[in-house]
C-alpha positions, 0 to 999 in steps of 0.5 A, a space after each residue: 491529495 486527501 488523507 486516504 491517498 497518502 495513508 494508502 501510498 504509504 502503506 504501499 511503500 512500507 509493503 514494498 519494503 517488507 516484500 523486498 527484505 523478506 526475499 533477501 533474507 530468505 523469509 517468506 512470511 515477511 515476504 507475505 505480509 509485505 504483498 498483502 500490506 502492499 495490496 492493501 495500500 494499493 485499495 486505500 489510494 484507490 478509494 482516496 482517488 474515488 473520494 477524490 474524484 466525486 469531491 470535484 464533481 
């Protein structure tokens, strides 16, 4: 597991985290960030597999 896959799951975890306590407290523009901080945690554990992948062959 490289630095990029950590980085990214991280941030998929913190997005879930503001996604969720943006919908209990009723704030939609927590609930935003959360999604997009998701999104892009998402695309960084993406391009660490990639780069993972490509290091193996």
């Amino acid at each position: 597991m490289n630095k990029d896959q950590v980085k990214g799951r991280l941030k998929e975890v913190e997005g879930t985290v503001k996604e969720v306590t943006g919908k209990v407290v009723g704030n939609k523009s927590l609930e935003e960030k959360g999604k997009v901080e998701k999104a892009i945690g998402e695309i960084q554990t993406g391009y660490g597999d990639v780069k993972n992948d490509i290091k193996k062959d």
